[in-house]
Gaussian input, Z-matrix of N, CA and C with variables (Angstrom, degrees):
# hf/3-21g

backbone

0 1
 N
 C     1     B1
 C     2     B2     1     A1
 N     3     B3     2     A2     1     D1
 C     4     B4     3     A3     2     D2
 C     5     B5     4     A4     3     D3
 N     6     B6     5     A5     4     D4
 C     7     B7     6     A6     5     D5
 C     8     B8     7     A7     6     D6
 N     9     B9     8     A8     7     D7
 C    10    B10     9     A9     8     D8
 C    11    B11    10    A10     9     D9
 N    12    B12    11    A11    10    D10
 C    13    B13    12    A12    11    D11
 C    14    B14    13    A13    12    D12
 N    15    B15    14    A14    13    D13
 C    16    B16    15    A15    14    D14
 C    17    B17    16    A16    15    D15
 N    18    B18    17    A17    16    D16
 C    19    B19    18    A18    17    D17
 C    20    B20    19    A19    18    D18
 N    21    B21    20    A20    19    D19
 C    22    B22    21    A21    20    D20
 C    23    B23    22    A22    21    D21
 N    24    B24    23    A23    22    D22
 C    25    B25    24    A24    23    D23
 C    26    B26    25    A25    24    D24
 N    27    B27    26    A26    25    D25
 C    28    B28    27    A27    26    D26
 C    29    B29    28    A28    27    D27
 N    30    B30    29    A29    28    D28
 C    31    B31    30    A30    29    D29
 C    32    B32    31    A31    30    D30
 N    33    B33    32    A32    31    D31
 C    34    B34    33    A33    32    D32
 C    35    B35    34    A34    33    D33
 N    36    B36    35    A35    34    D34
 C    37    B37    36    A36    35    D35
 C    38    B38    37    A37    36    D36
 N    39    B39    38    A38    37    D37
 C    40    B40    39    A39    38    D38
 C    41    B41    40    A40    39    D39
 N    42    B42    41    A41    40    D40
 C    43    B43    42    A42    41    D41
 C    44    B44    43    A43    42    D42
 N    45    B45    44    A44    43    D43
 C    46    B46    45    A45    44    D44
 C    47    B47    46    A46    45    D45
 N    48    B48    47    A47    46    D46
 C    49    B49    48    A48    47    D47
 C    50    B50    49    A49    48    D48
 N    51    B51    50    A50    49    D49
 C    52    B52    51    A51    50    D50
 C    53    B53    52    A52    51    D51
 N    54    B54    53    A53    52    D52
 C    55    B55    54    A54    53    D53
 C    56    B56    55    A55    54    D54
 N    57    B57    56    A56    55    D55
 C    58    B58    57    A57    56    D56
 C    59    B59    58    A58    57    D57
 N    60    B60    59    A59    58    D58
 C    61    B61    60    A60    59    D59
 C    62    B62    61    A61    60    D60
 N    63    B63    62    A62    61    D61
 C    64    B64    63    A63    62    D62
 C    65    B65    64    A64    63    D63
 N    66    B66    65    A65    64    D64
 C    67    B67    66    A66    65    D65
 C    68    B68    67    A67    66    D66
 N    69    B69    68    A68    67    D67
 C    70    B70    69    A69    68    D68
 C    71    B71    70    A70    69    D69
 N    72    B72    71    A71    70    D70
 C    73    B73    72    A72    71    D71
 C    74    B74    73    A73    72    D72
 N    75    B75    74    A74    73    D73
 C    76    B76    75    A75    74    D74
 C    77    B77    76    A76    75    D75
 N    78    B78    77    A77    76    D76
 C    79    B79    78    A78    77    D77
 C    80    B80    79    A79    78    D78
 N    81    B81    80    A80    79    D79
 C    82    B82    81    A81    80    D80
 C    83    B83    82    A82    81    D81
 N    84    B84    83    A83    82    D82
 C    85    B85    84    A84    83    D83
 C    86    B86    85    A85    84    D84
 N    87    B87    86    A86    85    D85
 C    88    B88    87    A87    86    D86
 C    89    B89    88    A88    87    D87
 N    90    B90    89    A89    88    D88
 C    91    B91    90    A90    89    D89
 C    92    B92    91    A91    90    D90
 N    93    B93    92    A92    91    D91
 C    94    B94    93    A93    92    D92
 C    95    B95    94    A94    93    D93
 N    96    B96    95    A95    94    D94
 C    97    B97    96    A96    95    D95
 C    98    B98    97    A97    96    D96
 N    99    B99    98    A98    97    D97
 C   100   B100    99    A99    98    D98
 C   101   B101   100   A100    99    D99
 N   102   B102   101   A101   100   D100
 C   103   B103   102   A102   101   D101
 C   104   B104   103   A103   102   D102
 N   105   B105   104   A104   103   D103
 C   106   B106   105   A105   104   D104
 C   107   B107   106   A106   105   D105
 N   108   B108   107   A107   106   D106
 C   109   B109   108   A108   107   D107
 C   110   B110   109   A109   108   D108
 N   111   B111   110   A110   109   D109
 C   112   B112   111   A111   110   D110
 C   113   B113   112   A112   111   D111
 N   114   B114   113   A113   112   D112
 C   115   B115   114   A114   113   D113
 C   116   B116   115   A115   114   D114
 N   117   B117   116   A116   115   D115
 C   118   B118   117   A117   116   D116
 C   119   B119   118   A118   117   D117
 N   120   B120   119   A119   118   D118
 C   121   B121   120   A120   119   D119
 C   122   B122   121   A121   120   D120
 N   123   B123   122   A122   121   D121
 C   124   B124   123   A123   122   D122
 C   125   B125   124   A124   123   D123
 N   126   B126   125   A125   124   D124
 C   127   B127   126   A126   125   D125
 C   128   B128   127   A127   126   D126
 N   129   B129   128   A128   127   D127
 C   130   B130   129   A129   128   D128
 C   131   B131   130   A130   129   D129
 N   132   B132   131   A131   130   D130
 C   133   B133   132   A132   131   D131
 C   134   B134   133   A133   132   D132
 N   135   B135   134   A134   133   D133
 C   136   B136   135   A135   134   D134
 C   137   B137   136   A136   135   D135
 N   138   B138   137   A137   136   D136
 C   139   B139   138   A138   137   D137
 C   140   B140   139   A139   138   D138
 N   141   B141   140   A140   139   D139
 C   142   B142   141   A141   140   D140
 C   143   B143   142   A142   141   D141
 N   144   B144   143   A143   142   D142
 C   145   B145   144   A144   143   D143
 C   146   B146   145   A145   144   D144
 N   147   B147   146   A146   145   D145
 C   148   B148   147   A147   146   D146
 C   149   B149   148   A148   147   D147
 N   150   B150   149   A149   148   D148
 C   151   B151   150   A150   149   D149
 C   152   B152   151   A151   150   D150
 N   153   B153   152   A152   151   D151
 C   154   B154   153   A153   152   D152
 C   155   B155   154   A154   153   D153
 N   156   B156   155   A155   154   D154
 C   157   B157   156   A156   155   D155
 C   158   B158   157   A157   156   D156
 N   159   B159   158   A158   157   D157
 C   160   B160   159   A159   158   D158
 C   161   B161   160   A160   159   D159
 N   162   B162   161   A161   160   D160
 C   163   B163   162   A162   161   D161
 C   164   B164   163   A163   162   D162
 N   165   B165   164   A164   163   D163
 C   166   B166   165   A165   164   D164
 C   167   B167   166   A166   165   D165
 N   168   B168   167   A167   166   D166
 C   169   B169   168   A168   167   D167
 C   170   B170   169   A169   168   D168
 N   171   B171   170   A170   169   D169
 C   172   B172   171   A171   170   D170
 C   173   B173   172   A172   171   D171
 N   174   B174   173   A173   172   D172
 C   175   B175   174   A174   173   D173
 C   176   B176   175   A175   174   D174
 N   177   B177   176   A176   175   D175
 C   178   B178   177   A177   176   D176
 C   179   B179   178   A178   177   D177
 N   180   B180   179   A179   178   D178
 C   181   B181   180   A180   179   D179
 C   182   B182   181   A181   180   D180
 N   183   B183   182   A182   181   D181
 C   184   B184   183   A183   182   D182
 C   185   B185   184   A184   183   D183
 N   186   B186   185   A185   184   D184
 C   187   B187   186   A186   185   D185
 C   188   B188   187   A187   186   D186
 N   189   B189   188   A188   187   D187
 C   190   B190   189   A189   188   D188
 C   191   B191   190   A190   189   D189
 N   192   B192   191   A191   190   D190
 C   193   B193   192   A192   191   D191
 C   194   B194   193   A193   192   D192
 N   195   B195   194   A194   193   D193
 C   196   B196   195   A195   194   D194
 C   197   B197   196   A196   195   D195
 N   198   B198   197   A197   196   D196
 C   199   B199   198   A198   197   D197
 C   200   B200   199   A199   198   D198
 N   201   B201   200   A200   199   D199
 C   202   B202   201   A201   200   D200
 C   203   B203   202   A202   201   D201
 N   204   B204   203   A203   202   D202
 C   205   B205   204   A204   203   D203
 C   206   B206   205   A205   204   D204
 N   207   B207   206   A206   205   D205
 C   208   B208   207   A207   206   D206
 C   209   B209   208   A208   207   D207
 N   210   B210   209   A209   208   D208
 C   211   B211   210   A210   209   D209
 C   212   B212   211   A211   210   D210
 N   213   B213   212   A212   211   D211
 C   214   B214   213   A213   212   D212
 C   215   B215   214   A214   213   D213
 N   216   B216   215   A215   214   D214
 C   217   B217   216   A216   215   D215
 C   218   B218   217   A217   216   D216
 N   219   B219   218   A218   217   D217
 C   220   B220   219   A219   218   D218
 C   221   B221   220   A220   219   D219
 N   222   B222   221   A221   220   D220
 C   223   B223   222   A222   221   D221
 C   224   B224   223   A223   222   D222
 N   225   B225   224   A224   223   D223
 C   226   B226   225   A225   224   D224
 C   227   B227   226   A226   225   D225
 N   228   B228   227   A227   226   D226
 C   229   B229   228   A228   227   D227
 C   230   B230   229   A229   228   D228
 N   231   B231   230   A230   229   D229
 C   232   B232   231   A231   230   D230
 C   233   B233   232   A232   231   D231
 N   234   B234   233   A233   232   D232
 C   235   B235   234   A234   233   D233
 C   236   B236   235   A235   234   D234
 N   237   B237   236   A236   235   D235
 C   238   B238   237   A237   236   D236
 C   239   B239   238   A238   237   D237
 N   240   B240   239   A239   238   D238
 C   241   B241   240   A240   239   D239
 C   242   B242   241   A241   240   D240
 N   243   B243   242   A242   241   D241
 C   244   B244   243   A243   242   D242
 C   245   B245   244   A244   243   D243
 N   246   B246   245   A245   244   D244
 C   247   B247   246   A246   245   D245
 C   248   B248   247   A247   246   D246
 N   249   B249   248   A248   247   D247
 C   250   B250   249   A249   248   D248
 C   251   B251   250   A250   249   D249
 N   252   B252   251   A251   250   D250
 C   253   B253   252   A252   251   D251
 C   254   B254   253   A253   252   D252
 N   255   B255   254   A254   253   D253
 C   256   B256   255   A255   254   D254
 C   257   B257   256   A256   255   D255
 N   258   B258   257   A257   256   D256
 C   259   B259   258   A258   257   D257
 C   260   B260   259   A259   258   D258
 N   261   B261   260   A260   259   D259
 C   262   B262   261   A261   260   D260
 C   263   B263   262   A262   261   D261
 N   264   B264   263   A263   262   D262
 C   265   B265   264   A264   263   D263
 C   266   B266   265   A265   264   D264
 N   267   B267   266   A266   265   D265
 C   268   B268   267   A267   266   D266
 C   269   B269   268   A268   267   D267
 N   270   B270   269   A269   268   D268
 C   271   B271   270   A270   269   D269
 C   272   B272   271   A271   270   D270
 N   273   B273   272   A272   271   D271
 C   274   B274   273   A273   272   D272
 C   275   B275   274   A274   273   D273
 N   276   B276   275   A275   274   D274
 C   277   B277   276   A276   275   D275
 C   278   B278   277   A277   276   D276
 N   279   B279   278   A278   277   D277
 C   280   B280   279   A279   278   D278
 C   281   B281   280   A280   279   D279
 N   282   B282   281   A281   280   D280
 C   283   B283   282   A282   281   D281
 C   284   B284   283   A283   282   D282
 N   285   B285   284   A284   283   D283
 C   286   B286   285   A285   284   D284
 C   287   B287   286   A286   285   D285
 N   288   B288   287   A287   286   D286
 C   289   B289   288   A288   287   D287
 C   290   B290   289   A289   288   D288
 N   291   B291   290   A290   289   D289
 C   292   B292   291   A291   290   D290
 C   293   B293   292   A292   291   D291
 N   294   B294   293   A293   292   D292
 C   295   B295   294   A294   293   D293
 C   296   B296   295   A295   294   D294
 N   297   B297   296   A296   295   D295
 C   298   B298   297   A297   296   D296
 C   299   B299   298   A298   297   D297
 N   300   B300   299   A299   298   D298
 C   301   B301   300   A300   299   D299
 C   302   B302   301   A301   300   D300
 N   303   B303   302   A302   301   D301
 C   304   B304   303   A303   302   D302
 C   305   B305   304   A304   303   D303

   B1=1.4533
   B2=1.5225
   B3=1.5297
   B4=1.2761
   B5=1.2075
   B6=1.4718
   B7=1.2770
   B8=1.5835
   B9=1.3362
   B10=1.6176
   B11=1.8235
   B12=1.2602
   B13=1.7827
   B14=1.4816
   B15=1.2630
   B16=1.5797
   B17=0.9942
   B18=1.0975
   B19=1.5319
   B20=1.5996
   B21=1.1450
   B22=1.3589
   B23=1.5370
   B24=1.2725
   B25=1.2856
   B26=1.0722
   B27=2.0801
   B28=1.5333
   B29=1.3177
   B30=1.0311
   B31=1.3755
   B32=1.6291
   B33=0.7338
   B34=2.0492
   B35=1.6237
   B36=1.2656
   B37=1.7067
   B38=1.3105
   B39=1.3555
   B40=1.3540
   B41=1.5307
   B42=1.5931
   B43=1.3076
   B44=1.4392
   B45=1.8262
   B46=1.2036
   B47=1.1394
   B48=1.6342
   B49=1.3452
   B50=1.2424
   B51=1.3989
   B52=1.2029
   B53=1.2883
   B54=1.2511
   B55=0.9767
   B56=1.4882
   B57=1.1277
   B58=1.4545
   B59=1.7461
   B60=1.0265
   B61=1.4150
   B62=1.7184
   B63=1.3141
   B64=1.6165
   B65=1.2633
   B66=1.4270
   B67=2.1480
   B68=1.0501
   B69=1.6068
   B70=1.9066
   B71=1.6953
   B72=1.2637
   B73=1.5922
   B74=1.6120
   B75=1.3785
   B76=1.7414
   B77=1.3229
   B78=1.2340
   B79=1.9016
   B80=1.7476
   B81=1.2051
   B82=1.6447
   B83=1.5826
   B84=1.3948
   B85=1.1227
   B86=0.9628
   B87=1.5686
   B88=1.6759
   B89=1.7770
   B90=0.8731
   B91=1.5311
   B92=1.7131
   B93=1.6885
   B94=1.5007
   B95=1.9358
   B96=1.4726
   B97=1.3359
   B98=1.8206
   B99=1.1249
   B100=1.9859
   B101=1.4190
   B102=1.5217
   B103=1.2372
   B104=1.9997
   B105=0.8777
   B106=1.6775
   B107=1.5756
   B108=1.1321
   B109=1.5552
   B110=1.4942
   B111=1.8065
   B112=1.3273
   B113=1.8269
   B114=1.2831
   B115=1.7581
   B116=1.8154
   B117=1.6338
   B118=1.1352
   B119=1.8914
   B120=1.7108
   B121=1.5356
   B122=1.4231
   B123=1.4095
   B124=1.6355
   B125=1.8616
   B126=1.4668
   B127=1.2986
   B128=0.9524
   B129=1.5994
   B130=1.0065
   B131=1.6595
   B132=2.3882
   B133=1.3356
   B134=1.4825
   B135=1.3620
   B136=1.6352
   B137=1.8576
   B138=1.1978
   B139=1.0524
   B140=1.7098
   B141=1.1208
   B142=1.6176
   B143=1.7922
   B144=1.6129
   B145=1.5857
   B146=1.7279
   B147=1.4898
   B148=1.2156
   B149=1.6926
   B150=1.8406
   B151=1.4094
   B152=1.4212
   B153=1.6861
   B154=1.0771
   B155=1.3545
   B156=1.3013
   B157=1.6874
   B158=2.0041
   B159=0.7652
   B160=1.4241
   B161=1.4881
   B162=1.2974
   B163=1.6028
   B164=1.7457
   B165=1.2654
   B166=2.0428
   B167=1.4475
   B168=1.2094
   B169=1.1786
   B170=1.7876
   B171=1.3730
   B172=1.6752
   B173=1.5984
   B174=1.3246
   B175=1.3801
   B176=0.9527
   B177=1.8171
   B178=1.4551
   B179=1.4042
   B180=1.2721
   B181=1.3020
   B182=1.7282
   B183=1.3060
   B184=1.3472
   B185=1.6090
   B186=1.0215
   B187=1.4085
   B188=1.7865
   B189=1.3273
   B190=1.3826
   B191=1.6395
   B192=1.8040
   B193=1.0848
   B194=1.5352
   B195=1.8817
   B196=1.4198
   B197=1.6948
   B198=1.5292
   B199=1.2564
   B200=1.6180
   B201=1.7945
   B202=1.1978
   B203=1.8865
   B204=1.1728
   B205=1.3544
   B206=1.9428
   B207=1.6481
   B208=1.3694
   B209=1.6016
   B210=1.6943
   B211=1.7259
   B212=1.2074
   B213=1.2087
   B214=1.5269
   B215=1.4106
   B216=1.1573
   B217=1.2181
   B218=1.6778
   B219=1.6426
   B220=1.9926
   B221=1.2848
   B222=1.5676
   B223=0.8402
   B224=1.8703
   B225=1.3839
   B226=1.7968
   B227=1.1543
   B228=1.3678
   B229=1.7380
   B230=1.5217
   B231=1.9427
   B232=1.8929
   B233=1.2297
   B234=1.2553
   B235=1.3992
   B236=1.6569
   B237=1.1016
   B238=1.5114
   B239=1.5784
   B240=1.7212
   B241=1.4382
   B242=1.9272
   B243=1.2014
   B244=1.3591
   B245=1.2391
   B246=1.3264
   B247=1.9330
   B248=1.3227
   B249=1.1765
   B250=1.5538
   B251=1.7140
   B252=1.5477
   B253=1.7041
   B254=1.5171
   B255=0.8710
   B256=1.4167
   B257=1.3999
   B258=1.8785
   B259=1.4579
   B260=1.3016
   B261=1.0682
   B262=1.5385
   B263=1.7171
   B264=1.7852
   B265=2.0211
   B266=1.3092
   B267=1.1961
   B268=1.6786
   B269=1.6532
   B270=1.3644
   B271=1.1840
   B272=1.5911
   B273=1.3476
   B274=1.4142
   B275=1.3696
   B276=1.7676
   B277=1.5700
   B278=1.6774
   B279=1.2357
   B280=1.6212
   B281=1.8670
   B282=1.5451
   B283=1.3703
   B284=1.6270
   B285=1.2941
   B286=1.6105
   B287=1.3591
   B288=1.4484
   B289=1.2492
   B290=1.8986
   B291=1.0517
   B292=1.2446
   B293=1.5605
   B294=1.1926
   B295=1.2405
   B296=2.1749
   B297=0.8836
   B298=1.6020
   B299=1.8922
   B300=1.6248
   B301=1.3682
   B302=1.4393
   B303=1.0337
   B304=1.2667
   B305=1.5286
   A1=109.10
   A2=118.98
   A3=120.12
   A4=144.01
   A5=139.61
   A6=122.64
   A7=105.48
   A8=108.27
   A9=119.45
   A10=109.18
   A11=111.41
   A12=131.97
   A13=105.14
   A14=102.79
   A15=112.31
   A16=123.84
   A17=108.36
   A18=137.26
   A19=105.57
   A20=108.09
   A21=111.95
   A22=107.93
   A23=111.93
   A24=123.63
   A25=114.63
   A26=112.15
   A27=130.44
   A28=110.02
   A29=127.14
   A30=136.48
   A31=103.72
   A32=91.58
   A33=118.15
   A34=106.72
   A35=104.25
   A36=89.20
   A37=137.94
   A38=112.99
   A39=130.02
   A40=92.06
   A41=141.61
   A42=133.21
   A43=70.99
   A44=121.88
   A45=125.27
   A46=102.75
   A47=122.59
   A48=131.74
   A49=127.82
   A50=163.42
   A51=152.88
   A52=126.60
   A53=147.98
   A54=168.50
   A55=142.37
   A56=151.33
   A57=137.90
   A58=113.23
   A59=119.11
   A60=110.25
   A61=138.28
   A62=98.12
   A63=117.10
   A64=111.96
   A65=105.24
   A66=111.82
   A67=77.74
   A68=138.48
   A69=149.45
   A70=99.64
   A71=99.69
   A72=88.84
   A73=115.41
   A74=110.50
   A75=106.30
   A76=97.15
   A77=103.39
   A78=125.11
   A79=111.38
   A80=113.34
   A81=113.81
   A82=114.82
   A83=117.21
   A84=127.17
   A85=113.24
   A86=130.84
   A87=118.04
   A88=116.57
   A89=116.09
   A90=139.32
   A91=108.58
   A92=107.34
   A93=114.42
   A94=79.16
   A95=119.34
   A96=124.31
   A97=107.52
   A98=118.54
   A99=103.03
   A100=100.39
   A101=117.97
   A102=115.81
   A103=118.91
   A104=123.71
   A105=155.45
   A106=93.74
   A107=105.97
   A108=90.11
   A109=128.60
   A110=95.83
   A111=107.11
   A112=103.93
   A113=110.33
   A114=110.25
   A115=112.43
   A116=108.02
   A117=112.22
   A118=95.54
   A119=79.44
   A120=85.71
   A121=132.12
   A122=117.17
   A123=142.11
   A124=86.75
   A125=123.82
   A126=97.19
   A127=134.92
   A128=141.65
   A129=163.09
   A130=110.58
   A131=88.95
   A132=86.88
   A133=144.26
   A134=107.10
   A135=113.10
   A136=85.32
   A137=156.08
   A138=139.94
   A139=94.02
   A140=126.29
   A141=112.33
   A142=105.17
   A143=101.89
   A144=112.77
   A145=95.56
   A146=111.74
   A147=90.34
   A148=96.32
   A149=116.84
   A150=96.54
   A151=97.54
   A152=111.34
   A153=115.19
   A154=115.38
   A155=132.65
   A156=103.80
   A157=84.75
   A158=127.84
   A159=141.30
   A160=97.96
   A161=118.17
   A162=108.33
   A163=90.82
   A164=116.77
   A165=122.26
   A166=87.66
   A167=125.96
   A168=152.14
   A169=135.98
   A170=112.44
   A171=103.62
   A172=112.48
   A173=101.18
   A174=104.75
   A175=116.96
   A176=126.82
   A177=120.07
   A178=97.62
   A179=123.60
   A180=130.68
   A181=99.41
   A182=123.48
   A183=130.88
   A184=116.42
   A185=112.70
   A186=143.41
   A187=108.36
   A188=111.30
   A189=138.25
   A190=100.36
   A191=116.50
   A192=129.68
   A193=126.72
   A194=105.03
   A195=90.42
   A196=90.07
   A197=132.33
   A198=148.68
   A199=100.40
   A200=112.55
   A201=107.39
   A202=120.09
   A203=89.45
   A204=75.20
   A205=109.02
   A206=100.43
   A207=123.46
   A208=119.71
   A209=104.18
   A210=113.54
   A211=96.70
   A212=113.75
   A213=137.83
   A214=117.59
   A215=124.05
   A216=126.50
   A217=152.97
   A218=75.21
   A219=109.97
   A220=128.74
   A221=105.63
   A222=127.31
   A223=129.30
   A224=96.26
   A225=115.84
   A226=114.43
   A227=134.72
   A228=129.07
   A229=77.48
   A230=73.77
   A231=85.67
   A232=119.55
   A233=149.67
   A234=136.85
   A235=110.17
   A236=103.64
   A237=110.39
   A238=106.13
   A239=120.75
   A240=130.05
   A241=88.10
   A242=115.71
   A243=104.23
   A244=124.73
   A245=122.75
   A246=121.15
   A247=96.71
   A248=130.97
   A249=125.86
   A250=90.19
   A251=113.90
   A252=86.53
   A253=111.96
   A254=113.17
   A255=134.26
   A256=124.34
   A257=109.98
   A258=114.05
   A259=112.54
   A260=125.72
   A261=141.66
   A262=118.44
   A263=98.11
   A264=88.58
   A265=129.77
   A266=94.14
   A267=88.24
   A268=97.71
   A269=136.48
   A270=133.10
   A271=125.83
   A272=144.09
   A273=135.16
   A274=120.89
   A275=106.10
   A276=103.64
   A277=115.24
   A278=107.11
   A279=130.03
   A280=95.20
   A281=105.10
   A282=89.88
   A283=109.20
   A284=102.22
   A285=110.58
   A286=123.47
   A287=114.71
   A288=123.16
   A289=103.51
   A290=124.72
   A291=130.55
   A292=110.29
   A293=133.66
   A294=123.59
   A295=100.31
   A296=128.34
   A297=139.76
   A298=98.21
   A299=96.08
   A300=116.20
   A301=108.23
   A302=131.85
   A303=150.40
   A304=108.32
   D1=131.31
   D2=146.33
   D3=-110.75
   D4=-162.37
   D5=-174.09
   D6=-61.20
   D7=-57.91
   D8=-172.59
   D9=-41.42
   D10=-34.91
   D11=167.46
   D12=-39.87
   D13=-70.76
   D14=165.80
   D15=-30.84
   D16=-82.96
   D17=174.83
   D18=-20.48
   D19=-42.74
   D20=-158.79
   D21=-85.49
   D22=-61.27
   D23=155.09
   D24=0.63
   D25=-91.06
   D26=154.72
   D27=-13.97
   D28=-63.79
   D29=-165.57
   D30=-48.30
   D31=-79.69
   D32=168.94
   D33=-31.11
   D34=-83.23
   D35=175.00
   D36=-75.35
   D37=20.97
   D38=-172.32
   D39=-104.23
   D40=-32.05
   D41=-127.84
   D42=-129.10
   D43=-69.29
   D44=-152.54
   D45=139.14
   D46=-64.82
   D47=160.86
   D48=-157.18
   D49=-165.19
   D50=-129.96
   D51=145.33
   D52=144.51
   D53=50.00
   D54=67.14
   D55=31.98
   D56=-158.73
   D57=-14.65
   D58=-75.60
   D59=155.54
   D60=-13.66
   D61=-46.08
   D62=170.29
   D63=-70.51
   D64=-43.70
   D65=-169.12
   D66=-66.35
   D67=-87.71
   D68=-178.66
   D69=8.67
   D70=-56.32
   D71=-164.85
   D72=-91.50
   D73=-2.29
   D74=-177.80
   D75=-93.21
   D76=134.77
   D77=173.73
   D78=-40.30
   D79=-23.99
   D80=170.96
   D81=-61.38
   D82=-13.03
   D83=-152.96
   D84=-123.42
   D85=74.90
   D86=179.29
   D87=-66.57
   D88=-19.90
   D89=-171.99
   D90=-58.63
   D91=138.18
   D92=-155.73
   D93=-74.59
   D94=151.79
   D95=153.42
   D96=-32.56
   D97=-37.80
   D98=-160.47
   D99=-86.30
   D100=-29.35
   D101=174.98
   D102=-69.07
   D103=-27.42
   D104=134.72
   D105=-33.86
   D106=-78.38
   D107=-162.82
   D108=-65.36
   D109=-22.18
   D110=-178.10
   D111=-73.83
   D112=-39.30
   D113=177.03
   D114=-55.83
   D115=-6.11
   D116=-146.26
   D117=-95.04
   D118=-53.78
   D119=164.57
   D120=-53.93
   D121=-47.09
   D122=175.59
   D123=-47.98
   D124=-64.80
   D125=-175.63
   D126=-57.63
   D127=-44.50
   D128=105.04
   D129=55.53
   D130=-83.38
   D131=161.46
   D132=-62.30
   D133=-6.11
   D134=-166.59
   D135=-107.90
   D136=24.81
   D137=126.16
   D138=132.02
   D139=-8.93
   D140=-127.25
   D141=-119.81
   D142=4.21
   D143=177.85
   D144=-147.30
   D145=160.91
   D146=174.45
   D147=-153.24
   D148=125.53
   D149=-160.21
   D150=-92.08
   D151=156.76
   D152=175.10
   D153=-125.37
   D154=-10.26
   D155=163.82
   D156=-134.89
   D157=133.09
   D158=157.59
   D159=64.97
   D160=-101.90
   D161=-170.79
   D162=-132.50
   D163=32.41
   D164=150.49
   D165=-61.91
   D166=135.30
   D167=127.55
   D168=-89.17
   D169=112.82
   D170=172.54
   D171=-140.20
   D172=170.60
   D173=-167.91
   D174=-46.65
   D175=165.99
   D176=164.51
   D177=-111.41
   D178=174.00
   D179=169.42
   D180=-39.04
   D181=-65.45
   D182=-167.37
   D183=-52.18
   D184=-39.14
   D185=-174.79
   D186=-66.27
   D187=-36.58
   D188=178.28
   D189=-70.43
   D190=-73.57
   D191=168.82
   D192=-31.16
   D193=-40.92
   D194=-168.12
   D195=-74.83
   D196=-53.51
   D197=-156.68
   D198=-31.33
   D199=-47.72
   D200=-179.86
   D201=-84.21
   D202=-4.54
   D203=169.18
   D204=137.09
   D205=-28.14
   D206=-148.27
   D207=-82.68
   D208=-13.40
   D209=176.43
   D210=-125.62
   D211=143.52
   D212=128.84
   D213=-45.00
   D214=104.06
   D215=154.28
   D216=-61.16
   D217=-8.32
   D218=153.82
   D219=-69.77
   D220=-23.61
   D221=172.49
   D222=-76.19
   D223=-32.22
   D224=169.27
   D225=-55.44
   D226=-175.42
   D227=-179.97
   D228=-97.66
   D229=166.50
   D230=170.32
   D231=-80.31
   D232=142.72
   D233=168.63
   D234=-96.33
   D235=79.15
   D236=178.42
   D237=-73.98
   D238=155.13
   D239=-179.85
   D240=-48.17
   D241=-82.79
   D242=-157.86
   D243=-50.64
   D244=-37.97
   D245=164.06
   D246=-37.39
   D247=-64.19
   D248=-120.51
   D249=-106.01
   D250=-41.86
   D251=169.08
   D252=-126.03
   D253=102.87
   D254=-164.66
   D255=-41.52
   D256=-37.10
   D257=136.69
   D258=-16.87
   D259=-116.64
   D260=162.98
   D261=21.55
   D262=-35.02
   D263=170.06
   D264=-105.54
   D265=173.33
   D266=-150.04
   D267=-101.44
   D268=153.59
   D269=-178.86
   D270=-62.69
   D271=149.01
   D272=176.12
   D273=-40.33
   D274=-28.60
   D275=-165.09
   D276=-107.01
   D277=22.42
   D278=-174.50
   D279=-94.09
   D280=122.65
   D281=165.22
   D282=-106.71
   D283=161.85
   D284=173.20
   D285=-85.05
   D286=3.80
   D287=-168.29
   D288=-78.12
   D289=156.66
   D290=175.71
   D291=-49.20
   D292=166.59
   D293=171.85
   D294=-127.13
   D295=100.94
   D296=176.35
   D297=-66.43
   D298=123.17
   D299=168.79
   D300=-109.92
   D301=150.25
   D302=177.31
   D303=34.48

């Protein structure tokens, strides 16, 4: 979790539900909309927002819990870049090893 995590949260149960686009434009929010949306997703996977028509986002039960105080958020999965956008992984048969030219 980071501040912007928060932030978002707040955002969410303060409104009802929201938008990445919407947070983008309120002054709490210096943050480009994709970066917003990407925190949006990251929650998502860790349990704690849940979108329901396109990119509306609102709380989940869990999401509620941590706000008051009541989860650990250590406790959520991790939302690592590759979980969460699947683009992003790389296949089994890709090695990471350097590749030497000439």
């Amino acid at each position: 979790m980071i501040l912007l995590d928060e932030r978002i949260l707040e955002q969410i149960d303060e409104h009802g539900w929201s938008t990445p686009k919407m947070m983008a434009r309120h002054r709490t929010f210096p943050e480009y909309t994709g970066v917003i949306s990407d925190r949006c997703k990251r929650l998502h996977y860790a349990g704690l927002v849940e979108p329901f028509h396109g990119e509306m986002y609102d709380l989940t039960v869990e999401g509620r819990m941590y706000l008051k105080g009541d989860l650990d958020a250590r406790h959520q999965p991790i939302p690592t870049a590759a979980a969460v956008h699947k683009r992003w992984s790389f296949p089994p048969t890709w090695h990471t090893r350097p590749i030497r030219f000439g």
